[in-house]
C-alpha positions, 0 to 999 in steps of 0.5 A: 346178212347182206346180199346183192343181186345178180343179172343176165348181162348178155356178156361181160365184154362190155364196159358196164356189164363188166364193172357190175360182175366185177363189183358182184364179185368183189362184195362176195369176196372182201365184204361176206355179200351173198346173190339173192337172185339167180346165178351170174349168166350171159345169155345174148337173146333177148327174151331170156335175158328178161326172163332171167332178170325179171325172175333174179328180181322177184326172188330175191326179195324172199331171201330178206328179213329184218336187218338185213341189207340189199345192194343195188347197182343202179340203174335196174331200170323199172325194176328198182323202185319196186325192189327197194319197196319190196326189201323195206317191206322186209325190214331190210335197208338198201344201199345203191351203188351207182353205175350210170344217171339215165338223166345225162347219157341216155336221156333216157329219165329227167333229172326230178324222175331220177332223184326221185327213183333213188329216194327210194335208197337208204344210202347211195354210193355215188362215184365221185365227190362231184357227183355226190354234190349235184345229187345232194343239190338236186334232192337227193335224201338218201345218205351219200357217200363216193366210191373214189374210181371204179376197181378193175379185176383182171388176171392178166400181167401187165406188159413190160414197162414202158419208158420214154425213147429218144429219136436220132435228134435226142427227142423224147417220143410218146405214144398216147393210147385211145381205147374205145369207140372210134366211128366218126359220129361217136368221136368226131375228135379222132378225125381232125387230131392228126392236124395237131400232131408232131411230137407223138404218136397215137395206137388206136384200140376198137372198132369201126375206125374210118381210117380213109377219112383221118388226117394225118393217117400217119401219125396213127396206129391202129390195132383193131379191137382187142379183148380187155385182158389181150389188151391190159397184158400187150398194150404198148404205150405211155399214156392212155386218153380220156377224152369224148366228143367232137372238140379238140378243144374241149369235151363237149355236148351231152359227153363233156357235161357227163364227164364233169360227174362220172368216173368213166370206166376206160379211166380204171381200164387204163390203169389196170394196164399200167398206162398213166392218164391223159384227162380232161382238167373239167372231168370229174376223176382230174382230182382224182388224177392228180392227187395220186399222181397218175397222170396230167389234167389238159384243157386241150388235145392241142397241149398234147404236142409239147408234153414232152416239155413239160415231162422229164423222165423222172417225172414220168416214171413217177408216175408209171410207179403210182399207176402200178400201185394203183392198178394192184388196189383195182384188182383187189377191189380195193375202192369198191369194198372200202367204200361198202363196208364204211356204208356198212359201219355208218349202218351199225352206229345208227 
């Protein structure tokens, strides 16, 4: 039997509360994966969410027995270590899907402590093939695979489709589409952008937007926070960016080195909207963005301002096709379930 454990997320609104139901979700449905833990809940206050997930943990090692595997979305902070002893001392094998390394957002773990948490895992999931690599070279001993993006599940229909409009003198105009935070200290870049730009305009989604201290205001729309489904169901525009940190010129610091490794979940919210991507060339999800044909690769937001020059309509639509066909396999949990069952049958010829 294969099993999974569930949590108390606090709400789902967020983008890593979200990936994870999503993926609880989509092993039940396409891989036959049951909770081990307690029932998927969103209480806010903070005692009852350790309760709950202290208690979800210790049960569900008593669901086990030989043969049987556990996945496990990591981090479970220090509940991991503990639950991946608990399921081998049961004859069950763990395979680890990994959301986020403590070692570079958060600082939270150095990187031996994190490689060595993961040890614990038979196999590990990592989310990209850039991923899988520092993993490998910093010691990981676990068997590896990659996840490819992560799914997006969301009932919501998508706009109607956008195409690029011409201005009184024959010239295409664009909106490029920015969703998350956007205070200062978080994207510093979204303040001096304006400087740079002439041929586009930008629709800001989210909160904290200091629209008093942005150059080039004018060049902007802001819409404030929307729901995700409000979002993917009304957002009007022809790209959606991909892009953290304080440099025009680059994605720089802790956030840049980040995005060299990791599939960011904006990037499968962007094209469960149906949006193409605009993406950083050093990010780990540009191959990926490019061999589907989803978007463009920039090694700077300075590019951005003749990307009509480089994009025919032809071009464009192409590429809003490829992106609708991607949005469809990310609300079928197409990445997320191929990737588990071939774990799954590296398994069975063991």
């Amino acid at each position: 039997m294969n099993y999974y454990i569930s949590r108390n997320y606090k709400g789902l609104n967020s983008a890593g509360n979200k990936a994870k139901s999503d993926i609880e979700g989509i092993v039940e449905r396409t891989c036959g994966f049951r909770n081990a833990g307690l029932p998927l809940s969103t209480y806010t206050n903070t005692v009852v969410h350790f309760a709950m997930n202290l208690a979800g943990v210790l049960k569900a090692p008593f669901c086990l027995r030989k043969g049987d595997v556990l996945l496990l979305q990591y981090p479970l902070k220090k509940y991991y270590a503990f639950v991946c002893n608990m399921a081998h001392l049961r004859g069950a094998k763990v395979v680890t899907l990994i959301h986020d390394l403590g070692s570079f957002r958060r600082k939270a773990l150095t990187v031996e402590q994190e490689i060595k948490r993961l040890n614990h895992s038979d196999f590990v999931i990592a989310h990209n093939d850039k991923m899988k690599k520092w993993l490998l070279d910093n010691g990981c001993k676990a068997q590896l695979s990659s996840l490819g993006i992560f799914d997006y599940v969301s009932k919501s229909p998508l706009p109607k489709n956008e195409i690029f409009s011409s201005d009184k003198d024959g010239k295409k105009e664009y909106v490029v589409v920015y969703a998350g935070a956007l205070a200062q200290r978080k994207n510093a870049f979204l303040y001096e952008w304006g400087d740079y730009i002439s041929t586009y305009k930008v629709a800001l989604y989210g909160s904290n937007f200091d629209v008093d201290n942005v150059k080039g205001k004018e060049h902007f729309i802001y819409n404030g926070f929307v729901k995700s489904d409000d979002f993917i169901s009304s957002v009007k525009g022809h790209f959606g960016l991909v892009w953290d940190g304080a440099s025009m010129e680059s994605c720089t610091g802790n956030f840049g080195e980040y995005l060299k490794l990791n599939n960011p979940h904006k990037t499968s919210f962007y094209i469960r909207s149906g949006l193409p991507v605009i993406i950083w060339r050093q990010a780990a999800l540009a191959d990926f963005v490019e061999s589907h044909g989803i978007g463009v690769c920039i090694d700077s937001l300075k590019d951005l301002d003749k990307l009509h020059e480089r994009i025919s309509m032809e071009d464009y639509q192409r590429m809003k096709d490829n992106v609708l066909r991607e949005s469809k396999l990310l609300q079928e949990g197409h990445y997320a379930s191929t990737a588990v069952k071939e774990v799954l049958d590296k398994m069975d010829k063991q």
